[in-house]
MIDREN-441541 format. One line per field, with one value per residue (C-alpha): x, y, z; residue in three letters. Coordinates in nm, 4 decimals, decimal comma. Layout:
<recs>
east: X:...
north: Y:...
up: Z:...
code: ALA:...
</recs>
This chain:
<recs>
east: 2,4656:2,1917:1,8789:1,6837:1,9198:1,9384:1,4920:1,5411:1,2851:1,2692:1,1246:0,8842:0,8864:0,4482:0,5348:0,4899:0,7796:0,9132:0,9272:1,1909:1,2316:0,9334:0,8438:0,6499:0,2505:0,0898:-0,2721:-0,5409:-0,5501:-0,9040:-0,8971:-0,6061:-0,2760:-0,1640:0,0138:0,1227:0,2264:0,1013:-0,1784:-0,4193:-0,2378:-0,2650:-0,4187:-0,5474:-0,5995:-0,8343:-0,7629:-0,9767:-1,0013:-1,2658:-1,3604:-1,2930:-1,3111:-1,4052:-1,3793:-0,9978:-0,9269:-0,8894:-0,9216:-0,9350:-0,7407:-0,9085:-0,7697:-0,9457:-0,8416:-0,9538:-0,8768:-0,7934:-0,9286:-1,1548:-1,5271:-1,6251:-1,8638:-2,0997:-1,8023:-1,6398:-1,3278:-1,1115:-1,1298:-0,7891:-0,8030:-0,4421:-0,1844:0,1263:0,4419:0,6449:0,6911:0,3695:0,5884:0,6474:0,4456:0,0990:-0,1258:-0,0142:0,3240:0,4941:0,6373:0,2810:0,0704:0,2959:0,2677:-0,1104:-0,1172:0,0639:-0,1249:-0,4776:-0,3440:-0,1727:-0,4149:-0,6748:-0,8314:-0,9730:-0,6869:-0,8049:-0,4940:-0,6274:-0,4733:-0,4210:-0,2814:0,0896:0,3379:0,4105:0,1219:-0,1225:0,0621:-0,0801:-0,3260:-0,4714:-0,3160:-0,5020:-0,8292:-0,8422:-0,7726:-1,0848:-1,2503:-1,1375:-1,2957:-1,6680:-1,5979:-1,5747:-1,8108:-2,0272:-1,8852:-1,8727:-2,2903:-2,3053:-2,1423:-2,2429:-1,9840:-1,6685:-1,3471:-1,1997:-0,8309:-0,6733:-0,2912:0,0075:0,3577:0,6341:0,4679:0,1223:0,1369:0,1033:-0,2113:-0,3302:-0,3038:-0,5306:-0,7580:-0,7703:-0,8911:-1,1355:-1,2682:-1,2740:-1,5100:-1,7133:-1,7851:-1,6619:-1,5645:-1,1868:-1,0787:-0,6586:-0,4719:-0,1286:0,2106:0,4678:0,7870:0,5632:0,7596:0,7956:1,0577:1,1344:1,3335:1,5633:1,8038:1,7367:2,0597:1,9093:1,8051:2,2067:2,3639:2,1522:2,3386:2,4869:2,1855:2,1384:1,7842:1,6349:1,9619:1,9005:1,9353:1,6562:1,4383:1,4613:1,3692:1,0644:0,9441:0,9993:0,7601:0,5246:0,4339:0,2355:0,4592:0,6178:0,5982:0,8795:0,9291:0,7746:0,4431:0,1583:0,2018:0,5755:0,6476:0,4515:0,4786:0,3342:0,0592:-0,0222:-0,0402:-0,3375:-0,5267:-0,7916:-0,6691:-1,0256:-1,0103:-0,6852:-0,8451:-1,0931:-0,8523:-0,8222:-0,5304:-0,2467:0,0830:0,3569:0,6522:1,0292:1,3471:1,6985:1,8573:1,5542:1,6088:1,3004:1,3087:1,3386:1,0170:0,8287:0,9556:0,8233:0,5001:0,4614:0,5542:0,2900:0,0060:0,0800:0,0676:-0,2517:-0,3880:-0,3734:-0,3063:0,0087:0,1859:0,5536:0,8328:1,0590:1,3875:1,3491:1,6566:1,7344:1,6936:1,3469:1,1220:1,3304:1,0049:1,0000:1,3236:1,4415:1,2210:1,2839:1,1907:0,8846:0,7857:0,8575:0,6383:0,3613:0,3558:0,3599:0,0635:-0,1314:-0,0874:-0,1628:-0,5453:-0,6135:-0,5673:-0,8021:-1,0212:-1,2630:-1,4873:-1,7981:-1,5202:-1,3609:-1,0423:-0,9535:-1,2828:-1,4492:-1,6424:-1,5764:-1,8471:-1,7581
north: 0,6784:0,6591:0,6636:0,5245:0,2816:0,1985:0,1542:-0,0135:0,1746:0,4097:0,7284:0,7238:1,0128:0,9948:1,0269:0,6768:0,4582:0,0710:-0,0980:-0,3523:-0,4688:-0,5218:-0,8103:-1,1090:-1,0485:-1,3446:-1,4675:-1,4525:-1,8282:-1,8646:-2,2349:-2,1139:-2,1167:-2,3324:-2,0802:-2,1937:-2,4912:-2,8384:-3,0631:-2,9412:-2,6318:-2,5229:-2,2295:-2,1953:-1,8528:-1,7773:-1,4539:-1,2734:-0,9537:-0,7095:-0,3849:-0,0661:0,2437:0,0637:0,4099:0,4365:0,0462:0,0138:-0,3236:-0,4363:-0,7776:-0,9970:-1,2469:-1,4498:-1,7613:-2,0959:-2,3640:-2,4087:-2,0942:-1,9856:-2,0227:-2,1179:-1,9753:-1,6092:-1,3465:-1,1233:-1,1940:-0,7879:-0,6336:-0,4823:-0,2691:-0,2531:0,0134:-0,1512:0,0273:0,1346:0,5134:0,5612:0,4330:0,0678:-0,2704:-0,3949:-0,4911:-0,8397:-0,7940:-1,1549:-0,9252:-0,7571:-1,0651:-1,2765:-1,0324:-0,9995:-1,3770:-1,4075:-1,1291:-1,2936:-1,6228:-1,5166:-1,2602:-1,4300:-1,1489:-1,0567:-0,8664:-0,6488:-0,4606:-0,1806:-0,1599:0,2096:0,4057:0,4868:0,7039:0,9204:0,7865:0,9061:1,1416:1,2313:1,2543:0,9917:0,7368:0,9398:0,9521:0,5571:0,5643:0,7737:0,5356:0,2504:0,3662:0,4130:0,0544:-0,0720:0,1296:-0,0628:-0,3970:-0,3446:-0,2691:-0,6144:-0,7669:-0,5551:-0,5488:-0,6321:-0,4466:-0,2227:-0,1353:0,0356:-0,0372:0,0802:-0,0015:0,2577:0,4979:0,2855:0,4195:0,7877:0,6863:0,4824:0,7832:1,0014:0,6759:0,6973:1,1194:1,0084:0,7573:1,0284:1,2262:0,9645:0,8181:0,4900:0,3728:0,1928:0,0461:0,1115:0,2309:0,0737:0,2698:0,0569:0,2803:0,5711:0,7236:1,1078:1,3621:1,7527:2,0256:2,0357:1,7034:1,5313:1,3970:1,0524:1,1377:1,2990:0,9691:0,8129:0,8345:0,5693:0,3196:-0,0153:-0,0319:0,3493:0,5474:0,9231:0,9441:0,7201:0,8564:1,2106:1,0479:0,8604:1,1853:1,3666:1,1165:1,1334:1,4894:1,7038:1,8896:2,1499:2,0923:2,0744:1,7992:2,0631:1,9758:1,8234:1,5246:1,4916:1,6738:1,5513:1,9022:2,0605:1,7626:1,8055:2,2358:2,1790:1,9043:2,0647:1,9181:1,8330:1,6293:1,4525:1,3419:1,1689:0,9144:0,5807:0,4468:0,3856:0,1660:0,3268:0,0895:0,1992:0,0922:0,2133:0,2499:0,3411:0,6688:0,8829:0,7364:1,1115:1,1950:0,9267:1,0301:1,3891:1,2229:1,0284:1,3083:1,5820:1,3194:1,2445:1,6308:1,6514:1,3910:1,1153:0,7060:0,6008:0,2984:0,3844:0,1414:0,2928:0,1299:-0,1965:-0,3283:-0,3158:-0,0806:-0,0206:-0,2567:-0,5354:-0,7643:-0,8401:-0,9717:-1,1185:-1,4106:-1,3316:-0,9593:-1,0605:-1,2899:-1,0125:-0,7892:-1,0036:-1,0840:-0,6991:-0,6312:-0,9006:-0,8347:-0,5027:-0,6018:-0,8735:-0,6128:-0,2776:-0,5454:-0,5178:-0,7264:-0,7421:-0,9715:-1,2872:-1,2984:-1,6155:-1,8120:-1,5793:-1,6320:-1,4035:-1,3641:-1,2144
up: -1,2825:-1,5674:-1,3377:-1,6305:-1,6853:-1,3586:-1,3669:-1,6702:-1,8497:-2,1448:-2,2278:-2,5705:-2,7744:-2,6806:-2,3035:-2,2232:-2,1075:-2,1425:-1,8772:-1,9457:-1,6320:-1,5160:-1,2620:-1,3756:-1,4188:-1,2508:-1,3454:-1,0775:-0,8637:-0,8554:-0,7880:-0,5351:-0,4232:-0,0714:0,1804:0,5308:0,5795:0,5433:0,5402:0,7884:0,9024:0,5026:0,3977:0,0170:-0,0896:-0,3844:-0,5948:-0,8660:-1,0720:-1,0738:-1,3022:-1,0154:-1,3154:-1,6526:-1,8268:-1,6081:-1,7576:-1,3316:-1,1545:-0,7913:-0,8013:-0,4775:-0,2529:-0,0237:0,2297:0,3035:0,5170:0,8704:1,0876:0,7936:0,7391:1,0400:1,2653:1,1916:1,1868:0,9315:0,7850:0,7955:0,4478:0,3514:0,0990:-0,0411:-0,3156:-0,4378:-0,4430:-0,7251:-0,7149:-0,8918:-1,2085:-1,1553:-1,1209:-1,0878:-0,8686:-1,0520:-1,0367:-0,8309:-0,5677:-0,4520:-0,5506:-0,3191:-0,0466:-0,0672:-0,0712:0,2477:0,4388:0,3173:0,4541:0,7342:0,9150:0,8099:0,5805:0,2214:0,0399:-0,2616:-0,4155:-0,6546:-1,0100:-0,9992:-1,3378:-1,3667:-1,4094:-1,6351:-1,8983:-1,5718:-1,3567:-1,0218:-0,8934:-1,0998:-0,8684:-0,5682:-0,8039:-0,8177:-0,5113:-0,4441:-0,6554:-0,4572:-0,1204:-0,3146:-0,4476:-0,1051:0,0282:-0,2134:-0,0985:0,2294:0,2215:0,1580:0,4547:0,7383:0,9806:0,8466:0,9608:0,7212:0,6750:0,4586:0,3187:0,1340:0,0564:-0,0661:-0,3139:-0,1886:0,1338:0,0653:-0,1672:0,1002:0,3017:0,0617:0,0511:0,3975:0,4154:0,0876:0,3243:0,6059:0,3434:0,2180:0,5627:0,5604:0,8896:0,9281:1,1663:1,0870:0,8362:0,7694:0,6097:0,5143:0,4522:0,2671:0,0032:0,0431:-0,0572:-0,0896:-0,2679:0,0132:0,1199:0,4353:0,5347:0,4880:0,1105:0,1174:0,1832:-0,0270:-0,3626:-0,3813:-0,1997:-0,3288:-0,3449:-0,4258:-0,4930:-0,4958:-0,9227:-0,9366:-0,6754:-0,8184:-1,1891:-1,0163:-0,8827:-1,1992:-1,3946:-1,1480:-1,0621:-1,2815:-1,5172:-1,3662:-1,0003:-0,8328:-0,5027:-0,2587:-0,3533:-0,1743:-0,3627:-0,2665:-0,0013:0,3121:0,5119:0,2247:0,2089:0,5590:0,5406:0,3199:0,5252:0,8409:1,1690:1,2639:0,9504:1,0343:1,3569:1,2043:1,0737:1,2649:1,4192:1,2092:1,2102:1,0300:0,9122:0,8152:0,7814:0,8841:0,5741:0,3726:0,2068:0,2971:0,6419:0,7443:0,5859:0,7551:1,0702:0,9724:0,8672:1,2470:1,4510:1,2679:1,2732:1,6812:1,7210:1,5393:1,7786:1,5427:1,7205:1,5697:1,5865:1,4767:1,4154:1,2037:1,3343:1,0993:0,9692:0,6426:0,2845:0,1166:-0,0125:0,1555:0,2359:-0,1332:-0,1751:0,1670:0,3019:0,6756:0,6469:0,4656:0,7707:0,9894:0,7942:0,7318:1,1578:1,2060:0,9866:1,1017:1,4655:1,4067:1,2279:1,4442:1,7452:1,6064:1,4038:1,6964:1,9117:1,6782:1,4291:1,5138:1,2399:1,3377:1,2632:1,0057:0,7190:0,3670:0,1615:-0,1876
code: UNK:UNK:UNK:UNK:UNK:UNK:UNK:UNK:UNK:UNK:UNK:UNK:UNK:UNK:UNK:UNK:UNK:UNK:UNK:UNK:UNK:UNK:UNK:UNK:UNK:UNK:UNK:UNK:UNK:UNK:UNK:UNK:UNK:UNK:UNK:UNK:UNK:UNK:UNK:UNK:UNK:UNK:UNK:UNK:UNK:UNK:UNK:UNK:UNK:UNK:UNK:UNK:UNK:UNK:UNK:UNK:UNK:UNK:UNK:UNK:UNK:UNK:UNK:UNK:UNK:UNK:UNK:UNK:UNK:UNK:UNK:UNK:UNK:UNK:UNK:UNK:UNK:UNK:UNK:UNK:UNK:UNK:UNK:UNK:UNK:UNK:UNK:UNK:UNK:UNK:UNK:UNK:UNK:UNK:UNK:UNK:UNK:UNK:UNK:UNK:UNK:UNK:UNK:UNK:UNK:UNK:UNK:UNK:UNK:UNK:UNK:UNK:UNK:UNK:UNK:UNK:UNK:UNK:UNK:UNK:UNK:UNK:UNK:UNK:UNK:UNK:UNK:UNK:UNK:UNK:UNK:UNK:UNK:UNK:UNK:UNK:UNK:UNK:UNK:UNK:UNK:UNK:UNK:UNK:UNK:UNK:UNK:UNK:UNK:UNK:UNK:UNK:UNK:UNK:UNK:UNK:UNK:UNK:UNK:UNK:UNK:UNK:UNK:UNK:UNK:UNK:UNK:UNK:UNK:UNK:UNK:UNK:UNK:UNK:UNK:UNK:UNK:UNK:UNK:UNK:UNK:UNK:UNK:UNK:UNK:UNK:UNK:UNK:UNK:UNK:UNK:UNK:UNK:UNK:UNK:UNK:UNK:UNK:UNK:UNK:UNK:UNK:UNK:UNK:UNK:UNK:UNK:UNK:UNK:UNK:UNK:UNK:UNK:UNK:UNK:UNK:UNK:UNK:UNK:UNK:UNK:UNK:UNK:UNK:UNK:UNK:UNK:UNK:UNK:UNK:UNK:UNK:UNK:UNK:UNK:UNK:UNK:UNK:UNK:UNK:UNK:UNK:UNK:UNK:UNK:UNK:UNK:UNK:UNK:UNK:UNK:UNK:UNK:UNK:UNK:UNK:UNK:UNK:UNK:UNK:UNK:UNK:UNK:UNK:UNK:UNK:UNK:UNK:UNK:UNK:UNK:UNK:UNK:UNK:UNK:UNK:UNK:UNK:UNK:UNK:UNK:UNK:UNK:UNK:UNK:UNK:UNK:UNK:UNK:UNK:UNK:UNK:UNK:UNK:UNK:UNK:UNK:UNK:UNK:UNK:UNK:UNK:UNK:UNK:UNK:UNK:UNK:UNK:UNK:UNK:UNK:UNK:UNK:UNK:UNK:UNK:UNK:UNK:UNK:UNK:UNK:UNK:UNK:UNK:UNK:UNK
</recs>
Protein backbone atom coordinates (compact mmCIF):
# COMPACT_ATOMS: atom_id res chain seq x y z
CA UNK A 1 0.00 0.00 0.00
CA UNK A 2 0.96 3.81 -0.50
CA UNK A 3 1.12 4.79 3.25
CA UNK A 4 0.79 8.39 2.15
CA UNK A 5 -1.88 7.63 0.13
CA UNK A 6 -3.41 5.79 2.51
CA UNK A 7 -2.94 9.32 5.23
CA UNK A 8 -4.00 11.23 2.49
CA UNK A 9 -1.32 13.69 2.79
CA UNK A 10 1.60 14.89 0.71
CA UNK A 11 5.11 15.56 1.12
CA UNK A 12 6.26 19.42 -0.03
CA UNK A 13 9.46 19.79 -1.50
CA UNK A 14 9.94 22.58 1.97
CA UNK A 15 9.27 19.60 4.37
CA UNK A 16 5.84 20.46 5.12
CA UNK A 17 2.93 18.21 4.10
CA UNK A 18 -0.96 18.52 2.81
CA UNK A 19 -3.17 17.32 4.71
CA UNK A 20 -5.97 16.47 2.41
CA UNK A 21 -7.84 14.63 4.53
CA UNK A 22 -8.01 16.34 7.28
CA UNK A 23 -11.14 16.33 9.69
CA UNK A 24 -13.38 19.32 9.89
CA UNK A 25 -11.93 22.41 12.10
CA UNK A 26 -14.81 23.47 14.28
CA UNK A 27 -15.08 27.10 15.76
CA UNK A 28 -14.98 27.49 19.54
CA UNK A 29 -19.02 27.37 21.09
CA UNK A 30 -18.69 30.08 23.36
CA UNK A 31 -22.40 30.69 23.68
CA UNK A 32 -22.34 26.65 23.87
CA UNK A 33 -23.25 23.51 22.66
CA UNK A 34 -26.28 21.20 24.59
CA UNK A 35 -24.75 17.64 25.54
CA UNK A 36 -26.80 15.07 27.52
CA UNK A 37 -29.95 14.85 27.11
CA UNK A 38 -32.96 17.00 27.46
CA UNK A 39 -34.56 19.76 29.10
CA UNK A 40 -33.45 19.75 32.59
CA UNK A 41 -31.08 16.83 32.48
CA UNK A 42 -29.13 19.09 29.59
CA UNK A 43 -25.80 20.04 29.88
CA UNK A 44 -24.41 23.17 27.75
CA UNK A 45 -20.80 23.21 27.40
CA UNK A 46 -19.00 26.52 26.62
CA UNK A 47 -15.59 26.30 24.68
CA UNK A 48 -12.87 29.01 24.00
CA UNK A 49 -9.32 29.50 22.70
CA UNK A 50 -6.46 30.81 24.46
CA UNK A 51 -2.68 31.95 23.43
CA UNK A 52 -0.37 28.83 25.37
CA UNK A 53 3.27 29.86 23.30
CA UNK A 54 2.44 33.09 21.19
CA UNK A 55 6.08 32.94 19.83
CA UNK A 56 5.12 28.69 19.14
CA UNK A 57 1.57 30.16 17.36
CA UNK A 58 0.28 27.44 20.42
CA UNK A 59 -3.27 27.60 21.84
CA UNK A 60 -5.09 25.86 24.70
CA UNK A 61 -8.72 25.43 23.25
CA UNK A 62 -11.18 25.40 26.71
CA UNK A 63 -14.32 23.74 27.47
CA UNK A 64 -16.41 24.28 30.27
CA UNK A 65 -20.14 22.88 31.44
CA UNK A 66 -23.28 24.24 32.57
CA UNK A 67 -26.45 23.16 33.62
CA UNK A 68 -27.80 20.56 35.82
CA UNK A 69 -24.98 19.40 38.50
CA UNK A 70 -22.88 22.53 37.69
CA UNK A 71 -22.39 25.76 39.59
CA UNK A 72 -23.75 24.99 42.50
CA UNK A 73 -22.40 25.04 45.81
CA UNK A 74 -18.28 26.21 46.89
CA UNK A 75 -16.33 23.25 45.10
CA UNK A 76 -13.97 22.91 42.19
CA UNK A 77 -14.94 21.63 39.06
CA UNK A 78 -11.50 18.78 37.97
CA UNK A 79 -9.24 20.54 35.45
CA UNK A 80 -8.25 18.12 32.63
CA UNK A 81 -5.65 19.11 30.85
CA UNK A 82 -5.90 17.18 27.50
CA UNK A 83 -3.26 16.11 23.87
CA UNK A 84 -5.19 14.96 20.89
CA UNK A 85 -4.08 12.11 18.95
CA UNK A 86 -2.85 11.95 15.53
CA UNK A 87 0.67 10.46 15.49
CA UNK A 88 2.13 13.79 16.16
CA UNK A 89 1.15 14.39 12.27
CA UNK A 90 -2.58 14.67 12.15
CA UNK A 91 -5.49 16.95 13.53
CA UNK A 92 -6.08 19.72 15.91
CA UNK A 93 -7.03 20.39 18.98
CA UNK A 94 -10.19 21.63 16.70
CA UNK A 95 -10.45 18.86 14.71
CA UNK A 96 -14.67 17.39 15.08
CA UNK A 97 -13.31 14.10 16.33
CA UNK A 98 -11.26 15.61 19.54
CA UNK A 99 -13.59 18.66 19.96
CA UNK A 100 -16.54 16.19 20.25
CA UNK A 101 -14.73 14.09 22.65
CA UNK A 102 -13.64 16.97 24.88
CA UNK A 103 -17.23 18.12 24.72
CA UNK A 104 -18.55 14.95 26.05
CA UNK A 105 -15.93 14.44 28.84
CA UNK A 106 -16.56 18.29 30.04
CA UNK A 107 -20.26 17.41 30.12
CA UNK A 108 -20.17 14.16 31.26
CA UNK A 109 -17.63 14.17 34.30
CA UNK A 110 -18.53 17.24 35.05
CA UNK A 111 -15.04 18.98 34.37
CA UNK A 112 -13.12 21.91 32.52
CA UNK A 113 -11.47 20.29 29.40
CA UNK A 114 -8.51 22.35 27.90
CA UNK A 115 -6.99 20.38 24.83
CA UNK A 116 -3.54 22.01 23.94
CA UNK A 117 -2.88 22.90 20.22
CA UNK A 118 0.53 21.39 20.14
CA UNK A 119 2.86 21.78 16.72
CA UNK A 120 2.97 18.93 14.20
CA UNK A 121 4.66 16.70 12.41
CA UNK A 122 7.07 16.87 10.29
CA UNK A 123 6.91 20.99 10.01
CA UNK A 124 7.84 20.55 14.13
CA UNK A 125 9.28 17.21 14.74
CA UNK A 126 9.70 16.04 18.28
CA UNK A 127 10.12 17.06 20.83
CA UNK A 128 8.33 20.13 20.03
CA UNK A 129 5.10 18.32 20.73
CA UNK A 130 6.76 17.36 24.32
CA UNK A 131 8.02 21.18 24.56
CA UNK A 132 4.29 22.49 24.35
CA UNK A 133 3.57 20.13 26.30
CA UNK A 134 6.04 21.48 28.88
CA UNK A 135 4.54 24.66 28.17
CA UNK A 136 1.16 23.45 28.87
CA UNK A 137 1.86 22.31 32.53
CA UNK A 138 3.45 26.13 33.39
CA UNK A 139 0.16 27.41 31.75
CA UNK A 140 -1.82 25.57 34.21
CA UNK A 141 0.28 25.98 36.82
CA UNK A 142 -0.62 29.59 36.22
CA UNK A 143 -4.34 28.79 36.07
CA UNK A 144 -4.56 26.60 38.56
CA UNK A 145 -3.01 29.58 41.16
CA UNK A 146 -6.15 31.05 40.60
CA UNK A 147 -8.56 28.50 41.81
CA UNK A 148 -6.94 26.97 44.74
CA UNK A 149 -7.90 23.57 45.00
CA UNK A 150 -9.03 22.23 41.94
CA UNK A 151 -8.12 18.60 40.88
CA UNK A 152 -5.76 18.27 38.20
CA UNK A 153 -5.54 15.52 35.56
CA UNK A 154 -3.75 15.13 32.96
CA UNK A 155 -4.89 13.29 29.44
CA UNK A 156 -3.96 11.81 26.18
CA UNK A 157 -5.26 9.86 23.34
CA UNK A 158 -3.05 7.77 20.77
CA UNK A 159 0.10 9.81 20.00
CA UNK A 160 -1.53 12.27 23.05
CA UNK A 161 -0.96 9.86 25.52
CA UNK A 162 2.78 9.47 25.37
CA UNK A 163 2.91 13.51 25.49
CA UNK A 164 0.62 13.40 28.23
CA UNK A 165 3.02 11.15 29.76
CA UNK A 166 6.06 13.66 29.42
CA UNK A 167 3.41 16.36 30.62
CA UNK A 168 2.91 14.34 33.40
CA UNK A 169 7.14 13.94 34.48
CA UNK A 170 7.26 18.04 33.43
CA UNK A 171 4.61 18.35 35.99
CA UNK A 172 6.61 15.95 38.33
CA UNK A 173 9.53 18.72 37.87
CA UNK A 174 7.68 21.74 38.05
CA UNK A 175 5.69 20.65 41.11
CA UNK A 176 2.31 20.67 40.18
CA UNK A 177 0.30 18.32 42.07
CA UNK A 178 -2.24 15.76 39.91
CA UNK A 179 -4.37 13.95 41.01
CA UNK A 180 -4.39 11.08 37.78
CA UNK A 181 -3.08 10.82 34.72
CA UNK A 182 -5.11 9.08 31.97
CA UNK A 183 -3.55 6.91 28.69
CA UNK A 184 -5.89 6.15 26.23
CA UNK A 185 -4.24 3.48 23.84
CA UNK A 186 -0.62 5.43 23.94
CA UNK A 187 1.02 5.08 20.73
CA UNK A 188 4.54 3.48 20.98
CA UNK A 189 6.68 1.38 18.67
CA UNK A 190 10.34 -0.12 18.11
CA UNK A 191 12.94 -1.34 15.60
CA UNK A 192 11.99 -4.77 16.34
CA UNK A 193 8.11 -6.26 15.51
CA UNK A 194 5.93 -7.14 18.30
CA UNK A 195 3.80 -9.78 16.98
CA UNK A 196 0.89 -7.38 17.41
CA UNK A 197 2.72 -4.60 15.17
CA UNK A 198 3.46 -8.13 12.77
CA UNK A 199 -0.14 -8.76 12.15
CA UNK A 200 -0.78 -5.47 11.78
CA UNK A 201 -0.22 -4.95 8.01
CA UNK A 202 -3.01 -5.20 6.81
CA UNK A 203 -5.20 -3.29 10.01
CA UNK A 204 -8.04 -1.22 9.15
CA UNK A 205 -7.47 1.59 11.24
CA UNK A 206 -3.36 2.11 11.73
CA UNK A 207 -1.96 -0.52 9.24
CA UNK A 208 1.77 -1.11 9.77
CA UNK A 209 2.81 1.10 6.25
CA UNK A 210 1.24 3.92 7.79
CA UNK A 211 2.41 3.62 11.25
CA UNK A 212 6.06 3.29 10.16
CA UNK A 213 5.47 6.65 7.78
CA UNK A 214 3.91 8.45 10.96
CA UNK A 215 6.97 7.64 12.90
CA UNK A 216 9.27 8.58 10.18
CA UNK A 217 7.76 12.25 10.05
CA UNK A 218 7.85 12.52 13.45
CA UNK A 219 11.25 11.67 14.85
CA UNK A 220 14.16 13.86 14.49
CA UNK A 221 16.01 13.04 11.34
CA UNK A 222 17.87 10.21 11.63
CA UNK A 223 16.57 8.35 14.57
CA UNK A 224 15.50 5.29 14.09
CA UNK A 225 12.06 3.74 16.22
CA UNK A 226 14.37 2.71 19.20
CA UNK A 227 14.38 6.01 20.51
CA UNK A 228 13.10 7.53 23.62
CA UNK A 229 10.55 9.17 21.75
CA UNK A 230 9.30 5.88 20.14
CA UNK A 231 10.34 3.24 21.82
CA UNK A 232 8.88 3.21 25.43
CA UNK A 233 11.76 0.82 26.97
CA UNK A 234 14.17 3.16 25.72
CA UNK A 235 11.89 6.17 27.19
CA UNK A 236 11.71 4.59 30.44
CA UNK A 237 15.91 3.60 30.61
CA UNK A 238 16.41 7.31 30.74
CA UNK A 239 13.71 8.30 33.40
CA UNK A 240 15.09 7.97 37.59
CA UNK A 241 12.75 5.52 39.30
CA UNK A 242 12.43 7.88 42.24
CA UNK A 243 11.12 10.21 39.62
CA UNK A 244 8.61 7.76 38.14
CA UNK A 245 7.18 7.37 41.60
CA UNK A 246 6.33 10.64 41.90
CA UNK A 247 3.70 10.32 39.26
CA UNK A 248 0.04 9.91 40.40
CA UNK A 249 -2.14 7.18 39.71
CA UNK A 250 -2.83 6.47 36.27
CA UNK A 251 -5.58 4.61 34.10
CA UNK A 252 -4.19 3.16 31.05
CA UNK A 253 -6.78 2.31 28.18
CA UNK A 254 -6.26 -0.27 25.10
CA UNK A 255 -7.83 -2.15 22.79
CA UNK A 256 -7.58 -5.75 21.43
CA UNK A 257 -6.87 -5.21 18.05
CA UNK A 258 -4.98 -2.00 18.43
CA UNK A 259 -1.60 -2.36 16.94
CA UNK A 260 0.86 -1.18 19.68
CA UNK A 261 -1.29 -2.87 22.24
CA UNK A 262 2.02 -4.78 23.01
CA UNK A 263 3.79 -1.65 23.84
CA UNK A 264 1.22 -0.48 26.22
CA UNK A 265 1.30 -3.60 27.92
CA UNK A 266 5.20 -3.04 28.15
CA UNK A 267 4.46 0.49 29.29
CA UNK A 268 1.87 -0.92 32.39
CA UNK A 269 3.93 -3.63 33.52
CA UNK A 270 7.45 -1.33 33.88
CA UNK A 271 5.48 1.52 35.59
CA UNK A 272 3.75 -1.24 38.26
CA UNK A 273 7.39 -2.49 38.82
CA UNK A 274 8.60 0.94 39.43
CA UNK A 275 5.86 1.29 42.03
CA UNK A 276 3.69 3.36 39.98
CA UNK A 277 -0.73 2.97 40.75
CA UNK A 278 -2.03 1.79 37.56
CA UNK A 279 -5.31 1.22 36.44
CA UNK A 280 -4.97 -1.14 33.31
CA UNK A 281 -7.71 -2.18 30.97
CA UNK A 282 -6.25 -3.06 27.97
CA UNK A 283 -8.73 -5.85 26.85
CA UNK A 284 -11.28 -3.23 25.12
CA UNK A 285 -12.86 -4.40 22.11
CA UNK A 286 -12.20 -3.08 19.10
CA UNK A 287 -9.10 -1.32 16.68
CA UNK A 288 -7.49 2.11 17.58
CA UNK A 289 -9.04 5.25 17.89
CA UNK A 290 -12.47 3.48 17.76
CA UNK A 291 -14.20 6.10 20.33
CA UNK A 292 -14.13 8.54 17.46
CA UNK A 293 -15.93 6.73 15.04
CA UNK A 294 -18.30 4.23 16.89
CA UNK A 295 -20.95 5.93 19.19
CA UNK A 296 -21.11 3.01 21.73
CA UNK A 297 -17.31 2.82 22.26
CA UNK A 298 -17.29 6.49 22.73
CA UNK A 299 -19.95 6.08 25.62
CA UNK A 300 -17.90 3.45 26.99
CA UNK A 301 -14.92 5.62 26.95
CA UNK A 302 -16.30 8.69 28.11
CA UNK A 303 -17.96 6.43 31.42
CA UNK A 304 -14.39 5.02 31.94
CA UNK A 305 -12.69 8.35 32.13
CA UNK A 306 -15.14 9.91 34.13
CA UNK A 307 -15.37 7.23 36.71
CA UNK A 308 -11.92 7.20 36.87
CA UNK A 309 -11.74 11.42 37.85
CA UNK A 310 -14.67 11.43 39.83
CA UNK A 311 -12.91 8.55 42.00
CA UNK A 312 -8.94 10.18 42.54
CA UNK A 313 -10.65 13.80 42.23
CA UNK A 314 -10.54 13.80 46.03
CA UNK A 315 -12.56 14.81 49.02
CA UNK A 316 -11.60 18.58 49.16
CA UNK A 317 -13.81 18.62 45.37
CA UNK A 318 -17.32 17.82 44.89
CA UNK A 319 -17.47 17.08 40.75
CA UNK A 320 -20.88 16.73 40.81
CA UNK A 321 -21.97 20.22 42.22
CA UNK A 322 -18.86 22.33 41.37
CA UNK A 323 -18.38 25.64 40.33
CA UNK A 324 -15.57 26.58 37.29
CA UNK A 325 -14.23 29.72 37.41
CA UNK A 326 -12.23 30.70 34.21
Amino acid sequence: MDPYKYLNIRFNPDGSLTRNGAARILPPAPAGEPVDGDGPTRRIVHSNDAPLNDANGTTVRLFVPSGPGVGVGDGRLPLVLYFHGGGYVLFRAASEPFHNTCTALAATIPAVVASVDYRLAPEHRLPAAFEDAADAVRWVRSYAAGSPGRPLFLMGSHAGASIAFRAALAAVDEGVELQGLILNQPHHGGVKRTAAEESSVDDRVLPLPANDLLWELALPLGADRDHEYCNPETMLAGVEAARLRRLPPCLVLGRRKDPPRDRQRTLVEALEKTGVTVEAQLDGAGYHAMELFKQDRAAEFIAQVADFVRRHAGAGSDVHAGRSRL
